[in-house]
C-alpha positions as a LaTeX table, in Angstrom:
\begin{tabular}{lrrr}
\hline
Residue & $x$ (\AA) & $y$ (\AA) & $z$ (\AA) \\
\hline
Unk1 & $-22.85$ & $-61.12$ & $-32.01$ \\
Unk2 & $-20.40$ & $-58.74$ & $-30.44$ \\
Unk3 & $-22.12$ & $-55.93$ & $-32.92$ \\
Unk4 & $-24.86$ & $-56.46$ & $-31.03$ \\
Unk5 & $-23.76$ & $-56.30$ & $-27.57$ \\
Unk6 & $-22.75$ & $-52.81$ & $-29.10$ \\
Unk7 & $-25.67$ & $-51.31$ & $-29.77$ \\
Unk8 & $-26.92$ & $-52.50$ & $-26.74$ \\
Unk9 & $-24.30$ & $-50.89$ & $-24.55$ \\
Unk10 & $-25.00$ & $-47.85$ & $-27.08$ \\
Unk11 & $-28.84$ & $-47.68$ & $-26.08$ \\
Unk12 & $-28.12$ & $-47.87$ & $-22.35$ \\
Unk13 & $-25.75$ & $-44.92$ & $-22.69$ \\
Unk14 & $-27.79$ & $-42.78$ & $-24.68$ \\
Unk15 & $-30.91$ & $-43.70$ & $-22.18$ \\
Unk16 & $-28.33$ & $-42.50$ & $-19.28$ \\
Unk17 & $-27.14$ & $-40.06$ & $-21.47$ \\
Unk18 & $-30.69$ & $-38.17$ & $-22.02$ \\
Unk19 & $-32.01$ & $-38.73$ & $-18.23$ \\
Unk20 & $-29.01$ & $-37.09$ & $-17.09$ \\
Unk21 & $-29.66$ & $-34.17$ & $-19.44$ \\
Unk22 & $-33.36$ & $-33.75$ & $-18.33$ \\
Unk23 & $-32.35$ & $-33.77$ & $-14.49$ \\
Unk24 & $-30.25$ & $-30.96$ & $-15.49$ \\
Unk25 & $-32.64$ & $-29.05$ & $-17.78$ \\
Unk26 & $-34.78$ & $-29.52$ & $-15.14$ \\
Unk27 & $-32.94$ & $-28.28$ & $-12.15$ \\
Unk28 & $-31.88$ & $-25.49$ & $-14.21$ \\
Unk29 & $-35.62$ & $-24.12$ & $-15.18$ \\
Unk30 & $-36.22$ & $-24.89$ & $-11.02$ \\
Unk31 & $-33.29$ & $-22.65$ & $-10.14$ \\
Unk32 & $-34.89$ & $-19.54$ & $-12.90$ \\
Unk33 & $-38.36$ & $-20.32$ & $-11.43$ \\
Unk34 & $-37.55$ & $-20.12$ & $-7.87$ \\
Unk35 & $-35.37$ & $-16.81$ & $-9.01$ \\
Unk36 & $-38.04$ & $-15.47$ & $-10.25$ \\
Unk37 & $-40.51$ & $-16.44$ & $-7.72$ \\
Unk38 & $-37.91$ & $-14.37$ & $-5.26$ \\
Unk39 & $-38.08$ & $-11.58$ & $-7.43$ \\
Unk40 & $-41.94$ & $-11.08$ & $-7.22$ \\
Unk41 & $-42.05$ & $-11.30$ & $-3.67$ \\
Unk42 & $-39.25$ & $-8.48$ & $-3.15$ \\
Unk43 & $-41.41$ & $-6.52$ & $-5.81$ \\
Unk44 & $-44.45$ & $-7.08$ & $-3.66$ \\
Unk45 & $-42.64$ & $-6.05$ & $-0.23$ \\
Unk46 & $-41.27$ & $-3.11$ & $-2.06$ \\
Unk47 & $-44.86$ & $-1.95$ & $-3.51$ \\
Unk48 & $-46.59$ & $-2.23$ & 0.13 \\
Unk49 & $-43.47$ & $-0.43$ & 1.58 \\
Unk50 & $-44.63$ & 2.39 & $-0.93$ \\
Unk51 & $-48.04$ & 2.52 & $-0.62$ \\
Unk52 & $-47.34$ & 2.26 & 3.19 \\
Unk53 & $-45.44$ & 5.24 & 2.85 \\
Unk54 & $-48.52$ & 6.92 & 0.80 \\
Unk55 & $-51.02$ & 5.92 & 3.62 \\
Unk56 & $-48.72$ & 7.76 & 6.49 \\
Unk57 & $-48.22$ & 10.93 & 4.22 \\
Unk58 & $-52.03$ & 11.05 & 3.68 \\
Unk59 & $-52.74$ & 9.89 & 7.53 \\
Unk60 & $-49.92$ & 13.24 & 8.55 \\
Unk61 & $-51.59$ & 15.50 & 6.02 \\
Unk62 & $-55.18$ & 14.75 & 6.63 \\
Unk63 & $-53.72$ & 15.20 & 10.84 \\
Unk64 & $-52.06$ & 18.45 & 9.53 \\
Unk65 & $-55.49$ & 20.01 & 7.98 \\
Unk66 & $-57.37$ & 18.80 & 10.91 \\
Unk67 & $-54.81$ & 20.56 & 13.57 \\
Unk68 & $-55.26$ & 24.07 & 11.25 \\
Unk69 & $-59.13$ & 23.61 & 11.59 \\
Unk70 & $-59.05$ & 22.77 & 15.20 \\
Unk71 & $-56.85$ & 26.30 & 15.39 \\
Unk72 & $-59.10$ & 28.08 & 13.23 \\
Unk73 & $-62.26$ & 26.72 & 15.77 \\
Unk74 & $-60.02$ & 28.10 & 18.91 \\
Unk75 & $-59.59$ & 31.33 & 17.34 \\
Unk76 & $-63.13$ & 31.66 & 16.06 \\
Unk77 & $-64.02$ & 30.58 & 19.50 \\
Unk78 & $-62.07$ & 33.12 & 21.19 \\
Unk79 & $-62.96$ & 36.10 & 19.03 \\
Unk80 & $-67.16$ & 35.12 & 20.19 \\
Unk81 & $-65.83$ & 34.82 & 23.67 \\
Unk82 & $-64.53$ & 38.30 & 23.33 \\
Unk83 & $-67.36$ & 39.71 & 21.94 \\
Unk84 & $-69.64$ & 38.14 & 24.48 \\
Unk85 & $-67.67$ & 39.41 & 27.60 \\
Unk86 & $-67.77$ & 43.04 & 25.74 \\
Unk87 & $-71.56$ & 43.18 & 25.06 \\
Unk88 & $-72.45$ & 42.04 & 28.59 \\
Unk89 & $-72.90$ & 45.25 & 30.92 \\
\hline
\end{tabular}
């Protein structure tokens, strides 16, 4: 009878023994997961940041282009301007 009561007291520690282990596996895998979860958001903030950046450069450039047309209109405007006042007698 007492070889009994062993195996017993054997069963209920590996039962103990195993949930412990998979409460531990598990937290572990939660701890990479939410790591990794981290990770894709800062890769995500990082690639708007970017393309953020690429929208201002092409907002300044396309700004840029449209200030040396606007200059290029003044001038062209002030070159007819001339040639009006000079042809009028």
């Amino acid at each position: 009878m007492a070889h009994r009561y062993h195996v017993t007291n054997n069963l209920w520690l590996w039962i103990g023994f195993n949930g412990f282990v998979l409460i531990m596996l598990n937290l572990f895998i939660g701890i990479i997961m939410n790591s990794m979860s981290e990770m894709h958001a800062e890769l995500d903030e990082q690639v708007r940041a970017k393309q953020s950046v690429a929208e201002n450069d092409s907002v300044l450039s396309n700004l840029t282009a449209l200030d040396q047309q606007l200059s290029a209109l003044k001038s062209q405007l002030r070159d007819l301007r001339g040639k009006l006042t000079n042809n009028t007698p």
